[in-house]
C-alpha positions as CSV (number, residue, x, y, z in Angstrom):
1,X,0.0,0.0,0.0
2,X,2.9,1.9,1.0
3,X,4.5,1.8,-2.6
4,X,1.2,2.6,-4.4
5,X,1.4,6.4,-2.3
6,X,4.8,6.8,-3.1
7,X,3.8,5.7,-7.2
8,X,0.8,8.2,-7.0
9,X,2.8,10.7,-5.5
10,X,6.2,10.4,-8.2
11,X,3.1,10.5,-11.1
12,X,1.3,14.1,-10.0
13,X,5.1,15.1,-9.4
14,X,6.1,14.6,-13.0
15,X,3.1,15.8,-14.1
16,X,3.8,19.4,-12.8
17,X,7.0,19.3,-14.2
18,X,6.2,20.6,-17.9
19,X,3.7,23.4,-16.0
20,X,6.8,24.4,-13.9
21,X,9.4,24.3,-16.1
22,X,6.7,26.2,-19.0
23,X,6.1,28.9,-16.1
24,X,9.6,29.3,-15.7
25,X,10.3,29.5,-19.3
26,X,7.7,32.1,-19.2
27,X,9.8,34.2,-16.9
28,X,12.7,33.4,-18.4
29,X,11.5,35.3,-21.7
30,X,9.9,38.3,-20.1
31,X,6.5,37.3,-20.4
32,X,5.1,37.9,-17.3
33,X,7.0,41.1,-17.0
34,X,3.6,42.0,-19.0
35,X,1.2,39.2,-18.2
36,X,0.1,37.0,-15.3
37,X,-2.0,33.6,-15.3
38,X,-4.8,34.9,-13.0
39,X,-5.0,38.7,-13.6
40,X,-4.7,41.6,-16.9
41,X,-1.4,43.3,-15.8
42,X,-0.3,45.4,-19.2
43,X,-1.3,42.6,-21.0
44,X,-4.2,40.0,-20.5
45,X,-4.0,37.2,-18.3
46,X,-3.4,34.0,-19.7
47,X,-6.7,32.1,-18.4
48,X,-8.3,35.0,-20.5
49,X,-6.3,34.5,-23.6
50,X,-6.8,30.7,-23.3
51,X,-10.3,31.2,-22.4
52,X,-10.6,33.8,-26.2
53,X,-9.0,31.0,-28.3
54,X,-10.5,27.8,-26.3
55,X,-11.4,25.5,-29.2
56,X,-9.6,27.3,-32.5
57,X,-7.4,24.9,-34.7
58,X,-4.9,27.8,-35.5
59,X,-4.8,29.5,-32.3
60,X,-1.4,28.1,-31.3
61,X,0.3,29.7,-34.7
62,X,-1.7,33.0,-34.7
63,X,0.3,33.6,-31.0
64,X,3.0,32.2,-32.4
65,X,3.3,34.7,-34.8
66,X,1.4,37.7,-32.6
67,X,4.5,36.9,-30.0
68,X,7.1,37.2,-32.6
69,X,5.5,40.4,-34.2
70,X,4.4,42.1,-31.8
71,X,0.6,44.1,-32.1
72,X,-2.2,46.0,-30.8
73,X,-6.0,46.2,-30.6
74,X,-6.6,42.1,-29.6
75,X,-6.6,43.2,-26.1
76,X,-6.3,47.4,-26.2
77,X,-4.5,50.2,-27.4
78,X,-1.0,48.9,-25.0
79,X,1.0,47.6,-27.6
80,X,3.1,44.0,-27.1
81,X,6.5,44.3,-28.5
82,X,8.0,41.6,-31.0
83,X,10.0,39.2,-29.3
84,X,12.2,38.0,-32.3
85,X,14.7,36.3,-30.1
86,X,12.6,33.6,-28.1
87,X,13.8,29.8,-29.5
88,X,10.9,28.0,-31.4
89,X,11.1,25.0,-28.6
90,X,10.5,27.7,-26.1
91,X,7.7,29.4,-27.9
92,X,5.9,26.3,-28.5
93,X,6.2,25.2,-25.0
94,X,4.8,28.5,-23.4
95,X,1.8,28.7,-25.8
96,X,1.2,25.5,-25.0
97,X,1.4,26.4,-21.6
98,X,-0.5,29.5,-22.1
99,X,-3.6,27.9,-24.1
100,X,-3.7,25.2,-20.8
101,X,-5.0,27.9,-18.3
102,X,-8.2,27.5,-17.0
């Protein structure tokens, strides 16, 4: 029995890994110098944008290429800046991440 709680427990610990470490590489590339998962900061939170694009096919690439262009008037006038530099692996993780929230 003892070895089935320590299973269960080593299971919902990897599980949080990719959230952590997709978190982390969200703060790592400046994201949540402008955004936060619960609350609009300069930019929306990301159980909003998740919430906005809940269902769409493409939604993944259109922030792909919103976060490496940079825009204005999804969410307001506030303008988000390109962001040219972040790798592809990390880009796809934090959408990923991003689209998740609930």
């Amino acid at each position: 029995m003892k070895s089935i709680g320590l299973l269960a427990s080593a299971m919902l610990a990897l599980t949080a890994l990719p959230v952590q470490a997709s978190e982390t590489l969200a703060e790592d590339n400046n994201c949540l110098s402008c955004h936060s998962v619960e609350e609009k900061v300069i930019g929306p939170a990301f159980k909003d944008v998740a919430a906005k694009y809940k269902g769409q096919k493409d939604a993944a690439a259109m922030l792909a290429a919103k976060v490496r262009k940079g825009g204005s008037g999804v969410w307001g006038p506030v303008k988000m800046p390109a962001n040219p530099k972040i790798s592809d692996k990390d880009l796809k993780a934090i959408i990923a991440w991003v689209l998740a929230q609930k």
